[in-house]
matplotlib code that plots the C-alpha trace (Angstrom):
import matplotlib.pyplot as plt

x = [-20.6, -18.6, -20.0, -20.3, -19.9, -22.6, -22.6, -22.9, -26.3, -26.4, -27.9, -28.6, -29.3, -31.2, -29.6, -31.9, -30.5, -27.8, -24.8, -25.1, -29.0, -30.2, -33.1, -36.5, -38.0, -40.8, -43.7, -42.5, -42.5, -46.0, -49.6, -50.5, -53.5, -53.0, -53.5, -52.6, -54.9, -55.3, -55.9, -52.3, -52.9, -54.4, -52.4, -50.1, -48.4, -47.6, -44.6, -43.5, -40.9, -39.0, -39.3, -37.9, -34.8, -34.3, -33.7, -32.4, -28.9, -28.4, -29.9, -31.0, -34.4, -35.5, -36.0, -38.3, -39.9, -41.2, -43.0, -44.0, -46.5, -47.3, -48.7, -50.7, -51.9, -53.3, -54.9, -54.6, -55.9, -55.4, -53.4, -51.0, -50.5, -49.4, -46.8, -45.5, -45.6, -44.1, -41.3, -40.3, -40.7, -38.2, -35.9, -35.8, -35.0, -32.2, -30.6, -30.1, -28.6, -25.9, -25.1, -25.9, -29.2, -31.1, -33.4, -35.6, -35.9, -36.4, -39.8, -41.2, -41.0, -42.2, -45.1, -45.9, -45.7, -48.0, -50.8, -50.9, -51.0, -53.6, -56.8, -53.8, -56.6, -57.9, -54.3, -54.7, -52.3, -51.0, -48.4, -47.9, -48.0, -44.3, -45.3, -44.6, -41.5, -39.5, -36.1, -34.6, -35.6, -33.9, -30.6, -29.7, -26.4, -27.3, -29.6, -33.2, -34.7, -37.2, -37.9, -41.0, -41.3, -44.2, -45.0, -42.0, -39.4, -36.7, -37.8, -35.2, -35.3, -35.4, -32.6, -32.2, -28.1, -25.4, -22.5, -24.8, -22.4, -19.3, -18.6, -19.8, -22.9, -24.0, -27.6, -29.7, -33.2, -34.7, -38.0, -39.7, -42.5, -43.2, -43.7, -43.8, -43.0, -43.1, -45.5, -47.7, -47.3, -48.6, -51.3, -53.9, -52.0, -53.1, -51.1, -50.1, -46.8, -46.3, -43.3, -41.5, -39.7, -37.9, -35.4, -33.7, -35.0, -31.9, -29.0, -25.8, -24.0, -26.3, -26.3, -26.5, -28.5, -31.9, -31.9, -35.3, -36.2, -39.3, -41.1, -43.9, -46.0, -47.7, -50.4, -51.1, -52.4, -51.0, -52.2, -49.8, -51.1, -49.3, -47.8, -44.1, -41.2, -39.3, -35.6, -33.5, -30.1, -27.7, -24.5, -25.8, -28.8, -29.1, -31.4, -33.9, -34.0, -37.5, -39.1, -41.4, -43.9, -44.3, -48.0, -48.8, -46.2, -43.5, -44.0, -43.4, -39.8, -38.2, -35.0, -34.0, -30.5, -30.9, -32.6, -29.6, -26.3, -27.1, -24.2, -24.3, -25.8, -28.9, -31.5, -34.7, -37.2, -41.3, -44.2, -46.6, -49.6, -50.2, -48.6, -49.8, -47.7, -44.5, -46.3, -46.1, -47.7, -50.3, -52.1, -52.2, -55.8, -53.5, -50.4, -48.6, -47.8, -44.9, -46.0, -49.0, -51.6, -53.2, -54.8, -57.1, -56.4, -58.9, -60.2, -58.7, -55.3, -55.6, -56.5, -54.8, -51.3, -49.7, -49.6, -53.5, -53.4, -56.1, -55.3, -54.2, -51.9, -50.1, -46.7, -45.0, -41.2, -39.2, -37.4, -35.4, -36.6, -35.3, -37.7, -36.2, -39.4, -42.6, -45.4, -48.5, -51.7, -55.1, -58.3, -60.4, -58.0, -59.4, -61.7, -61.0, -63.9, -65.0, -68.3, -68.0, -71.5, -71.3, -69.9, -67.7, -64.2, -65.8, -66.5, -65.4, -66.7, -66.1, -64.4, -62.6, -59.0, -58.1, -54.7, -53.1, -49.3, -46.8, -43.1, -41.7, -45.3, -45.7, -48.0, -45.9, -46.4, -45.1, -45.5, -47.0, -48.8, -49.9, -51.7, -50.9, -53.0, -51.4, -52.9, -51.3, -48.5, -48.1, -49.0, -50.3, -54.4, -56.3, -57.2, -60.0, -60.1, -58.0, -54.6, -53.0, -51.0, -49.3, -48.3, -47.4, -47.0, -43.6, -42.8, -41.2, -44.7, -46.9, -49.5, -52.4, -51.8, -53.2, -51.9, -52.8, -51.1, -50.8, -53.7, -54.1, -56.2, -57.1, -54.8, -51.1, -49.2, -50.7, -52.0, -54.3, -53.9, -57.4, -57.6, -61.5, -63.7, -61.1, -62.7, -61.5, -61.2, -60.5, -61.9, -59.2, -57.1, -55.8, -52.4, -53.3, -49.8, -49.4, -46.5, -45.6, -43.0, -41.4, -41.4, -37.5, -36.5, -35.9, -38.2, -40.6, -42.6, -45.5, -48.0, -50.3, -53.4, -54.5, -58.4, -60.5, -62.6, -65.6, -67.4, -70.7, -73.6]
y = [-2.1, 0.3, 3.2, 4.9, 8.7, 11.0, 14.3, 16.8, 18.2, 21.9, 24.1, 27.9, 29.5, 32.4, 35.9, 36.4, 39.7, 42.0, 40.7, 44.1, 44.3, 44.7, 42.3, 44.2, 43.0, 40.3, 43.2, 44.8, 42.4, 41.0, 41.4, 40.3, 38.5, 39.5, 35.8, 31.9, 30.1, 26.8, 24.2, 23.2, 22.9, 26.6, 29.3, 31.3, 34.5, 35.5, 32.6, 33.5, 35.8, 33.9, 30.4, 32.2, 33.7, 30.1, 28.6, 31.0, 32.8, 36.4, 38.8, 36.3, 35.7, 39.5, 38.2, 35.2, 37.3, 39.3, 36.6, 35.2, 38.4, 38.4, 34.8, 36.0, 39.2, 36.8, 33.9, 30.1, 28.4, 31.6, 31.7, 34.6, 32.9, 29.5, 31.4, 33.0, 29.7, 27.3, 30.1, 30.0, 26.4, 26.1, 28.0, 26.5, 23.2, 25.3, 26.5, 22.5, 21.2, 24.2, 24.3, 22.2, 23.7, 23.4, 20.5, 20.4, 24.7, 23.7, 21.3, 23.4, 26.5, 24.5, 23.2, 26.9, 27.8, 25.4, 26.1, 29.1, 27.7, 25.5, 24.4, 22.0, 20.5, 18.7, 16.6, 14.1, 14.1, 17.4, 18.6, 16.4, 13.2, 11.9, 11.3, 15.9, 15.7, 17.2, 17.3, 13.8, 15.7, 18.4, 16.3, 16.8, 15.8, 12.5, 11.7, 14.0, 15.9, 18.9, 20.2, 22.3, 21.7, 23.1, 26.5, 28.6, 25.6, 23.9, 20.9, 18.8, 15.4, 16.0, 13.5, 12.4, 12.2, 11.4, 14.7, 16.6, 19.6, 17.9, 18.5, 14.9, 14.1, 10.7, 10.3, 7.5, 8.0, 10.5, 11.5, 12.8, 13.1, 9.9, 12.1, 16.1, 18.6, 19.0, 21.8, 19.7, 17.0, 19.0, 21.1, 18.9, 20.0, 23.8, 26.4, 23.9, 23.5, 20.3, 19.7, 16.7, 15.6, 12.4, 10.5, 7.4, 5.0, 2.3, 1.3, 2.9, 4.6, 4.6, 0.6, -2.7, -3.4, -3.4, -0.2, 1.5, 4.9, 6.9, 10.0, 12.1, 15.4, 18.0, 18.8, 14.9, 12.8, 15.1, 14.2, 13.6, 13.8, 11.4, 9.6, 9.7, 7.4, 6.9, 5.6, 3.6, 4.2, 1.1, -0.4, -3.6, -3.9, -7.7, -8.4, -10.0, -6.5, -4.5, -2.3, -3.0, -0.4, -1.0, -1.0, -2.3, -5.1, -5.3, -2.7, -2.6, -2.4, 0.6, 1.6, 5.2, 6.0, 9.3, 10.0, 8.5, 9.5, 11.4, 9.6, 6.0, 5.0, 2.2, 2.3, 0.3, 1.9, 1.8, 3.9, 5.4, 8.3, 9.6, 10.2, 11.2, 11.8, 9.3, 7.3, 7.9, 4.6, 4.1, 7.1, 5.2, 5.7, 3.2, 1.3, 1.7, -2.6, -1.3, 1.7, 0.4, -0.6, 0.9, -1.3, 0.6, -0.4, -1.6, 0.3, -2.5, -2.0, 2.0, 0.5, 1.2, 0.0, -1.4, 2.1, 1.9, 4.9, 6.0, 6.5, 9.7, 9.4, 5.9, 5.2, 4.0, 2.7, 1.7, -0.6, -3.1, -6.7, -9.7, -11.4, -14.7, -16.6, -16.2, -17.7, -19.2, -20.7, -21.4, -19.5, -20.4, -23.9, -25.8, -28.7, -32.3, -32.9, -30.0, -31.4, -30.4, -28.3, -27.9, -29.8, -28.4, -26.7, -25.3, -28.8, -27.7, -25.3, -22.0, -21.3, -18.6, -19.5, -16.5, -17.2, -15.3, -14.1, -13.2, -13.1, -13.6, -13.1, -9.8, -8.8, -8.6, -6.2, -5.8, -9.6, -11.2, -14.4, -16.9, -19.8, -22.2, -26.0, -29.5, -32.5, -35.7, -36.0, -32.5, -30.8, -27.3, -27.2, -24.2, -21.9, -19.7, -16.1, -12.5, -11.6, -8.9, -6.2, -5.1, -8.3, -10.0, -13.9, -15.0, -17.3, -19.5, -20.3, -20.0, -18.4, -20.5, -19.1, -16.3, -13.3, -11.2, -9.8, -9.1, -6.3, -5.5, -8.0, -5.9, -8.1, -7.0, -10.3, -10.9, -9.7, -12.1, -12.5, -13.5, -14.8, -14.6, -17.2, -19.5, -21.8, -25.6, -26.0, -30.3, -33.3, -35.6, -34.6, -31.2, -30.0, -26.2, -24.3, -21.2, -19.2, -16.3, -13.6, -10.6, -8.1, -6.9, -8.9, -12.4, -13.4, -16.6, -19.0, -21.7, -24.1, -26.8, -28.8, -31.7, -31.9, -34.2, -32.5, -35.0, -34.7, -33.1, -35.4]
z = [-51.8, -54.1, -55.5, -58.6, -58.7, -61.0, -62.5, -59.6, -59.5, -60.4, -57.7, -57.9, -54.5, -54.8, -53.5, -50.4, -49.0, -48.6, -45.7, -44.0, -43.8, -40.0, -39.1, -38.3, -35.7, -35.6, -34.5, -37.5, -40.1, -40.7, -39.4, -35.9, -35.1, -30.9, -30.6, -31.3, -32.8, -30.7, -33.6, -34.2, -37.9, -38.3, -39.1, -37.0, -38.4, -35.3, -35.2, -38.9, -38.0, -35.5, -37.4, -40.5, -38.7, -37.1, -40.4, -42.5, -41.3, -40.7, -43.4, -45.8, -43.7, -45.0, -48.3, -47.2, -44.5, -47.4, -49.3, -46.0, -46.1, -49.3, -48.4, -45.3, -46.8, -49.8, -47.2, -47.9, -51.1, -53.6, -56.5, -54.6, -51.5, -53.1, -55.7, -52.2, -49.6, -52.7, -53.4, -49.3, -49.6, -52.4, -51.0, -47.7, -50.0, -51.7, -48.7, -47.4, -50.3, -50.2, -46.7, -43.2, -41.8, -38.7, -40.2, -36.6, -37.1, -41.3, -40.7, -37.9, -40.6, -43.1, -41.4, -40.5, -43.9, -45.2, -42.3, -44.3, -47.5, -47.5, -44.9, -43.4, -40.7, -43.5, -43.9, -41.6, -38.5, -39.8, -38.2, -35.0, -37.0, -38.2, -41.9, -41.3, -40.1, -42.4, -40.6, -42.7, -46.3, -45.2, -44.2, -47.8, -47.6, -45.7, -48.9, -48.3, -50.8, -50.4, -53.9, -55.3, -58.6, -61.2, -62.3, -63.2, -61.2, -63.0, -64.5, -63.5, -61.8, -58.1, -56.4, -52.8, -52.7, -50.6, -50.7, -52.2, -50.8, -52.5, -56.5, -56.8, -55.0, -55.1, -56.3, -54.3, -55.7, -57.7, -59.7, -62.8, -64.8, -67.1, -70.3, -70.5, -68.5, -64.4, -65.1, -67.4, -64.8, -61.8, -63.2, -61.3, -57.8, -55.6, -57.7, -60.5, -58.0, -55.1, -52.5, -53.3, -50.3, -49.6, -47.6, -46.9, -44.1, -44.8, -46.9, -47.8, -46.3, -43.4, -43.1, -44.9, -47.5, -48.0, -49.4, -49.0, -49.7, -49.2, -51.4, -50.9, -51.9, -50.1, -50.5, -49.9, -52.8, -55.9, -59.0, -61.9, -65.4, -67.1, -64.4, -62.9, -63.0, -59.2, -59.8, -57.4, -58.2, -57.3, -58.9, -58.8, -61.2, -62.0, -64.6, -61.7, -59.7, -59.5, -57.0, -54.3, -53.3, -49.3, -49.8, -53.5, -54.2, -56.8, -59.9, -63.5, -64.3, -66.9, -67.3, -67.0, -66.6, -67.0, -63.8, -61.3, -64.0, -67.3, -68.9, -68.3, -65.2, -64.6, -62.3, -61.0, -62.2, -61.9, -63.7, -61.3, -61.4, -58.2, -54.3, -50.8, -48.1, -48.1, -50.6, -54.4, -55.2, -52.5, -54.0, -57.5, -59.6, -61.8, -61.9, -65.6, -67.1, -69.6, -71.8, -72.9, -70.6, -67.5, -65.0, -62.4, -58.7, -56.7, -53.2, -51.0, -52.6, -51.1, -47.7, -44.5, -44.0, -40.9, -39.5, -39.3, -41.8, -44.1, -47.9, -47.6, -44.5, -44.4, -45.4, -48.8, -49.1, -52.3, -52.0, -55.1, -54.7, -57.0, -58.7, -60.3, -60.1, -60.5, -58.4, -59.7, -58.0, -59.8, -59.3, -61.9, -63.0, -66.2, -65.2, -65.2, -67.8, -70.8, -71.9, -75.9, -77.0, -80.8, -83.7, -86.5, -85.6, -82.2, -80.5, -77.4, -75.1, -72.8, -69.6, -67.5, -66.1, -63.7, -61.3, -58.3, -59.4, -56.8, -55.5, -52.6, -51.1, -52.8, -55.6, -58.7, -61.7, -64.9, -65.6, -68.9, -68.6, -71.4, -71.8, -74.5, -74.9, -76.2, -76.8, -75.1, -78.0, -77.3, -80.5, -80.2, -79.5, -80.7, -77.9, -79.0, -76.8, -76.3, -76.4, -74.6, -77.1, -74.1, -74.1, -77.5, -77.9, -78.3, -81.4, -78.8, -77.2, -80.8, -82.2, -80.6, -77.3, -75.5, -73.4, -70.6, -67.8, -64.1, -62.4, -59.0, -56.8, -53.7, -51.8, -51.4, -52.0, -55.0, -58.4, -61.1, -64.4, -65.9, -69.1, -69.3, -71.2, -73.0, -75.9, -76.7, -80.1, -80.0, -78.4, -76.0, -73.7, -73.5, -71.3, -70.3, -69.5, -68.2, -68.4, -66.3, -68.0, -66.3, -68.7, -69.1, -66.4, -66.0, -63.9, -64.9, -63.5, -64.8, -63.7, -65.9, -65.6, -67.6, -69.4, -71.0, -73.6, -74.3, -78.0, -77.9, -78.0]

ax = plt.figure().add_subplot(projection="3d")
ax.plot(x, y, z, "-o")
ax.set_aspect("equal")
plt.show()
């Protein structure tokens, strides 16, 4: 599949050191403890020094060996010691997306650094588990991305591209806030900063399609005021393709160009608020149904994955999914026979219609559902109950109709829209349609059921 080519990505590499500057020694450079600790997520500043000067080449490690003990004079958790671990952090993201590194020596310094960061044995698995390994974010020419953003960062999209070395890297998948500013978005997160790391699992160049690509934070589960928007960048963006969240289903849809080519480039698109480790959208207090309406996600939906994770551990891919139709199944379907209870223009009565919504076996999104009533000439029927205004009626289906749209279920290949109690307005027979609308995509779907509505007595 061909290609298109973006606007490089602009990358400053800080100066780290003079050429000429001799190394000090490790006994020289930082306090010693006289011992290891033997918890493997505790702190170690004893195996700073040498980690450092395996990652970093020649004298440029003087420059990070110096913030290294500004972060173990200050001690994990403190405002001091985070401004020093993110700034080594950054920079050992920097360094991989101007030159080939060492990406086995990169993740074993970064775990060290973040030991000393943060109280690490409360991240679960940390560091022997593989959701740490940080060698593929670090391949950033092979499409990772290892990024600290918040604070004083830039507060530019970070990108997961392929030649990110070349003049004309091309972007796979990137991120930023919804709305605001990085350092608006992150002030929830240890030092108002997070890592942002990513890589590829499959698709271009690496293999064939599907394309799937996988983000995540540290510390796990950051909070993002105001949500962020994770891109997929492909040529081929039919009007059916979405994303689907490995553990959540299929997500609203938005277009932003402007994360995969500034100029005039597409992407799939969804809204999220929160990540963990290798999961943006597993750590969700919400999932965002186009710009208006926030649906909170129930506990099952943050359950364990395959990987027999917890919440804060288990992993999340992104990968683009057609939707081109929409699956419905009744819940709560309209009864046979609506016994009428009043006279006057509300002869009929009141009843919930709820229905499971999926694609492809996956919990779908971003989808508007109405429900219209005709009688058995098929003239419109009064329907007495809510509408949605995240999701207007169309004058196609009429103003008698009523909206809602898709939450989360607690079950992962489906979502329900739930129209709540639904008044009958007429005596006779009644055809109850539901129609299922993507929104900005073209994916539909629809199901009926036929009623008798019998005059009250």
């Amino acid at each position: 599949m061909a290609r298109r080519r973006v606007i490089p990505l602009l990358l400053v590499a800080v100066a780290l050191g003079a050429c000429g500057e001799q190394q000090a020694p490790e006994s020289m450079a930082g306090p010693s403890l006289g011992g290891r600790p033997t918890d493997p997520a505790a702190c170690d500043p004893n195996s700073l020094n040498s980690q450092i000067t395996a990652y970093f080449p020649g004298n440029t490690s003087t420059a990070i060996k110096n913030l290294k003990d500004q972060l173990i004079a200050a001690g994990p958790n403190t405002d001091s010691g985070l401004e020093a671990g993110y700034s080594i952090l950054q920079e050992i993201g920097n360094l991989s997306r101007n030159q080939t590194v060492d990406g086995a020596a990169g993740s074993v310094l970064a775990q060290g650094i973040i030991k000393c960061m943060f109280t690490a044995k409360n991240f679960a698995g940390f560091p022997d588990s593989s959701l740490y390994n940080f060698a593929p974010a670090l391949a950033a020419d092979a499409g990772g991305a290892f990024y600290v953003r918040g604070g004083s960062n830039a507060e530019t999209p970070v990108h997961g591209a392929v030649g990110i070395h070349t003049d004309s890297p091309n972007i796979l998948s990137g991120v930023t806030p919804q709305t605001g500013t990085w350092a608006a978005a992150l002030t929830g997160s240890p030092g108002g900063r997070a890592l942002i790391y990513g890589y590829r699992i499959s698709g271009y160049p690496l293999n064939n399609d599907p394309f799937v690509y996988e983000w995540a934070t540290i510390p796990p589960a950051t909070p993002f005021a105001g949500g962020a928007v994770v891109a997929l960048c492909d040529d081929a963006n039919p009007s059916t393709a979405m994303i689907n969240e490995s553990n959540i289903g299929v997500l609203a849809y938005q277009p932003v160009a402007a994360i995969c080519d500034p100029v005039d480039g597409y992407s799939v698109a969804v809204k999220e608020t929160g990540w963990g480790p290798r999961a943006l959208a597993a750590r969700l207090a919400r999932v965002v149904v186009d710009a208006v309406q926030p649906e909170p996600l129930q506990a099952t939906a943050l359950g364990k994955s395959g990987t027999g994770g917890t919440a804060t551990t288990f992993k999340s891919q992104f990968k683009k999914q057609t939707v081109s139709s929409v699956t419905l199944t009744w819940v709560n379907q309209p009864p046979p026979n609506i016994n009428g209870t009043s006279p006057g223009p509300d002869l009929g009565t009141t009843f919930q219609v709820k229905l499971n919504v999926s694609s492809g076996g996956s919990a779908l999104f971003g989808t508007c559902v109405y429900l219209t009533g005709t009688n058995n000439n098929g003239t419109p029927t009064d329907l007495t109950g809510t509408t949605d205004p995240a999701c207007p009626i169309p004058a196609s289906i009429g103003p008698k109709s009523l909206s809602t749209h898709t939450v989360a279920s607690g079950d992962p290949t489906f979502t329900v829209a739930d129209f709540g109690q639904v008044g009958v307005t007429k005596t006779g027979g009644i055809v109850f349609t539901v129609l299922a609308d993507v929104q900005d995509r073209d994916g539909a779907g629809s199901i009926f059921a036929k009623s008798n509505v019998k005059p009250a007595k």
